[in-house]
C-alpha positions in Angstrom: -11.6 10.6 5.5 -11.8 11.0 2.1 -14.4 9.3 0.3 -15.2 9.6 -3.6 -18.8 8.7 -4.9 -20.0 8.0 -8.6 -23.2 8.1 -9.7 -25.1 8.2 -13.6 -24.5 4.6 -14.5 -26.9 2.7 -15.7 -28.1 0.7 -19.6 -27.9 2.6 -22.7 -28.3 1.5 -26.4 -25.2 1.3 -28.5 -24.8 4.8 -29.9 -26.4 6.3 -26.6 -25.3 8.9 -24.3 -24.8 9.1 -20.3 -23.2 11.2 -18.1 -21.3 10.3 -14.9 -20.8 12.6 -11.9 -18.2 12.0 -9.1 -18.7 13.8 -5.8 -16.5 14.1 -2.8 -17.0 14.6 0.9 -14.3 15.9 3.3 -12.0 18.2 0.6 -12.7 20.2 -2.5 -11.8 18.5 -6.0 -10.6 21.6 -7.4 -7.9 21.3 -5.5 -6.2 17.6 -6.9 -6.4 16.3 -9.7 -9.1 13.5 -11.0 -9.2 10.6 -13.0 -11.6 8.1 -14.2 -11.0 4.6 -15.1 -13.0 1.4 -16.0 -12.6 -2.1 -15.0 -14.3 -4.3 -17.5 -14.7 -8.0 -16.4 -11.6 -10.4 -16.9 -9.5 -7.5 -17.8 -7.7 -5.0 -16.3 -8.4 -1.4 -15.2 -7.9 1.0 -17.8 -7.6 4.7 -17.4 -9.6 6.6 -19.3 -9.6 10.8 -18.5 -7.5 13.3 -16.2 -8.7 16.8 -15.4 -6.6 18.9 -14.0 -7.2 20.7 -10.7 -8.5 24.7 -10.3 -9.9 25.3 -13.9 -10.0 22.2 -15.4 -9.1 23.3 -18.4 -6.7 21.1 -19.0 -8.1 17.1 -19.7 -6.6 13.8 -20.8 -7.4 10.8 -22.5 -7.3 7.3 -23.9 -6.8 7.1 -27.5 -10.1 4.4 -27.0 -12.1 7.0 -25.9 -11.0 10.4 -27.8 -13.6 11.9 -29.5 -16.6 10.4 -28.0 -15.8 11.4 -24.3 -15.6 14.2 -22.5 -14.6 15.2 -18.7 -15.4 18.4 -16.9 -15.5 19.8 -14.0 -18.3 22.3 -11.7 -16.4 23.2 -8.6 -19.4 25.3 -7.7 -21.1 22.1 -7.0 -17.9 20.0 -6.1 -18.6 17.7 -9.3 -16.2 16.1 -11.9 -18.4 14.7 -14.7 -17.2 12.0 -17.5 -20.0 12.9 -20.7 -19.7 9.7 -22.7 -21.5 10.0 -26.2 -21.2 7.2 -29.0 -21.0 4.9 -26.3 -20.2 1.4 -27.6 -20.6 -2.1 -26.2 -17.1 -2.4 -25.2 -17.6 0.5 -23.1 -18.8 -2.1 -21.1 -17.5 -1.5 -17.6 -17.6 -0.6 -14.0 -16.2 3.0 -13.9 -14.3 4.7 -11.3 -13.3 8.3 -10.6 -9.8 8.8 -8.4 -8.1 12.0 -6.6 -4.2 12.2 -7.3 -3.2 14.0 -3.8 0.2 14.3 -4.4 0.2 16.1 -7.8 2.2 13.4 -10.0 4.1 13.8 -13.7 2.3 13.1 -16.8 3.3 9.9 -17.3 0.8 8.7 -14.4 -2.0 10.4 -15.3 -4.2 7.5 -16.6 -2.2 5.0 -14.6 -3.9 3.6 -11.2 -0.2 4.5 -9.7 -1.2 7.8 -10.0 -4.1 8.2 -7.9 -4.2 7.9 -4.0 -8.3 8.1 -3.3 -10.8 5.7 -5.0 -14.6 5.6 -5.7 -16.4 2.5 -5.6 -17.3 2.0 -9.0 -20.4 2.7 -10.7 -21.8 0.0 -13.6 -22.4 1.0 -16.8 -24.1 -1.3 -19.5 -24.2 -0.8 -23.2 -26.3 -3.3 -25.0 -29.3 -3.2 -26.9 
């Protein structure tokens, strides 16, 4: 069974920094695809990154988040990690990393369509 785990959340000062990790047990995530998104309360989930699989070299992201965060990937340690600098308080959100198994187009990359295996969330707080 494949099972995603965040970790790193936590309360940070406007203007802060923290770094989230997402693990996996039973596969190795340099072989799909992985996203993270954020679920803020009353709205809706919002995709925020894509790496790529194998290198990683290739990332995605929101237009609300360009600039200030950055995703990555240590396949020697089976770890895709979201650096989020600048953070502000509508950063404000439970965040979630997700495997795309099936290798989808583009246009679902920061869609929840496109992602078959979820995390349960991590919280993280930005407030002073």
């Amino acid at each position: 069974q494949v099972q995603l785990v965040e970790s790193g959340g936590g309360l940070v000062q406007p203007g802060g920094s923290l770094r989230l990790s997402c693990t996996a047990s039973s596969f190795t995530l340099d072989s799909v695809d992985i996203g993270w998104f954020r679920q803020a309360p009353g709205k809706e989930r919002e995709g925020v990154s894509r790496i790529r699989r194998k290198s990683g070299t290739i990332t995605y992201y929101s237009d609300s988040v360009k600039g200030r965060f950055t995703i990555s990937r240590d396949n020697s340690k089976n770890t895709v990690y979201l650096q989020m600098d600048a953070l502000k308080p509508e950063d404000t959100a439970v965040y979630y990393c997700a495997a795309d198994a099936r290798g989808r187009i583009t246009s679902y990359y920061l869609k929840e369509s496109g992602y078959d295996y979820w995390g349960r969330g991590t919280q993280v707080t930005v407030s002073s």
